[in-house]
C-alpha positions as CSV (number, residue, x, y, z in Angstrom):
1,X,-157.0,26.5,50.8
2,X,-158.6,28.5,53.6
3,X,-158.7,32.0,52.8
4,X,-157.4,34.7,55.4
5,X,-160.9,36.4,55.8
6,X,-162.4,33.1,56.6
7,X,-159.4,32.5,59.5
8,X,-160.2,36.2,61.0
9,X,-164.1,35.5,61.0
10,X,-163.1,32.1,62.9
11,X,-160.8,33.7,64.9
12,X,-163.3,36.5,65.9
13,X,-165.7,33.9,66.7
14,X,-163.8,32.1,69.1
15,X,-162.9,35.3,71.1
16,X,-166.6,35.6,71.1
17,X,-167.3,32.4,72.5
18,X,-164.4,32.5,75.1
19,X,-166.1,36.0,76.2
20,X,-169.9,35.3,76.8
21,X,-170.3,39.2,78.0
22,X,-169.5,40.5,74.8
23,X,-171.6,41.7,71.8
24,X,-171.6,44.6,69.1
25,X,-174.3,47.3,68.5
26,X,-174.1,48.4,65.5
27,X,-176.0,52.0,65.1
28,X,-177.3,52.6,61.4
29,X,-179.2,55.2,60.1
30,X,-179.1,57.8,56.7
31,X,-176.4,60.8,56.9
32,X,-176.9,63.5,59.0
33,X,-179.3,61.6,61.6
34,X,-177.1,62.4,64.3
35,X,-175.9,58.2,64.7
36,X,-172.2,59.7,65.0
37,X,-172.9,62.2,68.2
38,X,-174.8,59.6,69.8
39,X,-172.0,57.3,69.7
40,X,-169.8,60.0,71.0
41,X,-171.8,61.1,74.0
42,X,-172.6,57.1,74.6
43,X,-169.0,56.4,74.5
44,X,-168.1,59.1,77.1
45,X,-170.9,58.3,79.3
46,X,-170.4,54.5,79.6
47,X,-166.8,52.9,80.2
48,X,-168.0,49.9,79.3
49,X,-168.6,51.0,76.0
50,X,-165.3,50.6,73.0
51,X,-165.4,52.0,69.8
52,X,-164.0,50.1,66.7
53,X,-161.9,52.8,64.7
54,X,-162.5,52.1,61.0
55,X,-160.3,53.8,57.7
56,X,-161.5,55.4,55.1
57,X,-160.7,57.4,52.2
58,X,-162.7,60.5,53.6
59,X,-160.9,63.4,54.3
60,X,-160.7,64.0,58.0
61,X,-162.4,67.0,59.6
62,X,-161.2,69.7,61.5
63,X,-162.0,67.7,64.9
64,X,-161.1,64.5,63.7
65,X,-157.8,62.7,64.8
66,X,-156.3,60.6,62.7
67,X,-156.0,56.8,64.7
68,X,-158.4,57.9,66.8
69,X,-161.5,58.9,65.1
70,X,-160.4,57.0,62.1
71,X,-157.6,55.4,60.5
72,X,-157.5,58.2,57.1
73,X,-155.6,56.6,54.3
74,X,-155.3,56.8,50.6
75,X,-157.6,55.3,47.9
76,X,-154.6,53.2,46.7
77,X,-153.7,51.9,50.5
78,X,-157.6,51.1,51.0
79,X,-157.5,49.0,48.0
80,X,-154.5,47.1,48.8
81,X,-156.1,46.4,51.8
82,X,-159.5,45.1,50.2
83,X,-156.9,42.7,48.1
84,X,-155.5,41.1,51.3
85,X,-158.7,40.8,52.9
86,X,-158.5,43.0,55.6
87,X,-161.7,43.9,56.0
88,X,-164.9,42.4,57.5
89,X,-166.7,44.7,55.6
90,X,-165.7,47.8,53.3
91,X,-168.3,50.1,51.1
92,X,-168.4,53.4,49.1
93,X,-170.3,56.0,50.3
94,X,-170.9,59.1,48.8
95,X,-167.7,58.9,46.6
96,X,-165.7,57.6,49.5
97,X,-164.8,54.4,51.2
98,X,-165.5,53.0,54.2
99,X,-164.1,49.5,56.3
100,X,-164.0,47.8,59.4
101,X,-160.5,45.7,59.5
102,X,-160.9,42.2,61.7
103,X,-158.0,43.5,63.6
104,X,-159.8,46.8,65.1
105,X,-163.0,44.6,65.9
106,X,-160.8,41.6,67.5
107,X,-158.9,44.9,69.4
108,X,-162.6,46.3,70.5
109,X,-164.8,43.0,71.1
110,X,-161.5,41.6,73.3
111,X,-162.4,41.9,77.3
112,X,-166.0,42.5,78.8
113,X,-166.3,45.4,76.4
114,X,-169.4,46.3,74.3
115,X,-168.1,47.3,70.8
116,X,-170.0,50.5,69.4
117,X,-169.9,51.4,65.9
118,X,-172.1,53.6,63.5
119,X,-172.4,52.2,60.1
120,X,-173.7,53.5,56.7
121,X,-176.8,51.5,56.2
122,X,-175.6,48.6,53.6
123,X,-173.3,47.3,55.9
124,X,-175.7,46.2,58.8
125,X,-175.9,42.7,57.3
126,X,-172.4,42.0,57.1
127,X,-171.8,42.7,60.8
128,X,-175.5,40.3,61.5
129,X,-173.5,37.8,59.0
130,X,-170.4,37.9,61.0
131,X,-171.3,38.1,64.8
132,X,-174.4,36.5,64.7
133,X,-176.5,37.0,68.1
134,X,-173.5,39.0,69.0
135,X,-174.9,41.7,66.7
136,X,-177.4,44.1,68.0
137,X,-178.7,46.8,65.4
138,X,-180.2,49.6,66.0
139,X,-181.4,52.5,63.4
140,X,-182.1,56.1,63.9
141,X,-184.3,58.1,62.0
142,X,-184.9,61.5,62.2
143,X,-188.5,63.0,63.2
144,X,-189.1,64.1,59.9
145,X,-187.4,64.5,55.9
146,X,-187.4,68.4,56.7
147,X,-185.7,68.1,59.7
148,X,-182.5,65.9,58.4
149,X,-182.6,68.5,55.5
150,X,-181.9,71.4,58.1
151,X,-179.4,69.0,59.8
152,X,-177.7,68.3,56.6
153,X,-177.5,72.3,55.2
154,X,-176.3,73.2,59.0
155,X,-173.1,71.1,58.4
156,X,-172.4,74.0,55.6
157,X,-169.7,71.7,54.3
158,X,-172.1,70.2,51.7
159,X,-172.4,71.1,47.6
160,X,-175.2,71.5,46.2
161,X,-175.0,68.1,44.3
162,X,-173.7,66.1,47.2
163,X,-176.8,67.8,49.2
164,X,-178.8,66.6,46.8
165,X,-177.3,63.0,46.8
166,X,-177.6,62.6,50.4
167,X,-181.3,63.5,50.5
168,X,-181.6,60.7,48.0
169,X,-179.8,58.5,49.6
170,X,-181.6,59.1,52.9
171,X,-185.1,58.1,51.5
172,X,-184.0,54.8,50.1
173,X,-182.5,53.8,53.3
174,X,-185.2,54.5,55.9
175,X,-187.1,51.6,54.4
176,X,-184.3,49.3,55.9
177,X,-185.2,50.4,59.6
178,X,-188.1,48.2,60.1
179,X,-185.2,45.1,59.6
180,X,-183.0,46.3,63.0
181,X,-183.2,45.4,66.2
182,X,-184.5,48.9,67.7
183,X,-185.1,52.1,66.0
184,X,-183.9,55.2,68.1
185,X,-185.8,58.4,66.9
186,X,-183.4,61.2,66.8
187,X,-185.9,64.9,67.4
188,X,-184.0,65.6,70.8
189,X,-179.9,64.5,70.9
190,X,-180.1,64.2,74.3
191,X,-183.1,62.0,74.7
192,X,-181.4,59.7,71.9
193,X,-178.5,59.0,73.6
194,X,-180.2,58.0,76.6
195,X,-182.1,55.3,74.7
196,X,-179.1,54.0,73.1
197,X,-177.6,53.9,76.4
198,X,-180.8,51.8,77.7
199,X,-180.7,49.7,74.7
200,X,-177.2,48.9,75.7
201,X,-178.3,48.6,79.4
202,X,-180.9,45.9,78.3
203,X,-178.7,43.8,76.1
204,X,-175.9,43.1,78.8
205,X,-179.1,41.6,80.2
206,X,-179.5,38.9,78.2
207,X,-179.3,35.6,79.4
208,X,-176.9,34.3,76.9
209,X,-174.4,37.5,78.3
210,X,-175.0,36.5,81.7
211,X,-172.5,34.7,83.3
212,X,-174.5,32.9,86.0
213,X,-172.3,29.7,86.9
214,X,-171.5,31.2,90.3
215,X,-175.1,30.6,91.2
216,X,-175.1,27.0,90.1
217,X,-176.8,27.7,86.8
């Protein structure tokens, strides 16, 4: 019997294949790097450019909407969700948890679009798993420990123990950088965002995106 997560990955794949312009970057990076504003201003700044709305257990915050900065659910409705294999990849993070349902990336990768998500670092090789040369990574760091520290403390919504956890959790994951795609250096937000743009820029390049038969090719 063919499970139902293998029929979504299929059917993902064959949008892909039908749509030769479209592809995922998938932006990575510890907590409180900033990977979150850069997909923001990326997203307003390019209309090419579709995020994937994922759900989680996380509480929103005061500027988030729920459906349209995430789907906000219960930790019983996320885990009858896991059971019928809804997701394409789901995690815990921090205490709370995190997934991508196939739906909302068949909904974002559909058209000419360029799907744009920021994930916590142990999900980049699900996504490479799934979407194959589809799947551009990129990782940002910050310029320096003491500087994600400052970001982190600015946030003021933080306890001293989950501060602590995060910092943690931030050194064990910058190791995983050198295995993306690009690495985006985060010191100036601005600057950031217009290398992820050129990143982006550059990939719709690519001679497998291009759709050359007008020219005989």
């Amino acid at each position: 019997m063919i499970k139902s997560e293998e029929i979504d990955v299929e059917r993902i794949r064959q949008n892909l294949s039908d749509n030769p312009a479209a592809f995922a970057v998938i932006v990575a990076g510890p907590s409180g790097v900033g990977k979150t504003s850069m997909c923001q201003e990326v997203l307003r700044a390019d209309p090419g450019v579709r995020r994937c709305v994922t759900t989680t257990t996380r509480p929103p915050r005061d500027d988030e909407v729920q459906g349209i900065a995430r789907h906000f659910v219960t930790v019983a409705q996320f885990e009858a969700m896991q059971m019928q294999g809804d997701f394409i990849e789901s995690a815990e993070v921090h205490g709370h948890l995190y997934g991508a349902t196939f739906d909302a990336v068949a909904k974002a990768l559909c058209g000419r679009y360029v799907m744009l998500m920021d994930v916590d670092v142990q999900g980049v090789a699900t996504w490479k798993k799934v979407l194959g040369d589809r799947c551009v990574t990129v990782f940002v760091v910050p310029p320096s420990l003491d500087v994600l520290a400052e970001r982190l403390n600015a946030r003021q919504s933080e306890s001293a123990s989950a501060f602590r956890l995060r910092m943690e959790n931030a050194i064990s994951e910058l190791v995983q950088a050198k295995n993306s795609d690009y690495v985006v250096v985060n010191d100036k937000l601005e600057q950031a965002i217009a290398d992820l743009l050129a990143i982006i820029r550059a990939e719709r390049r690519r001679t497998q995106r291009m759709c050359l038969r007008g020219l005989g090719l």
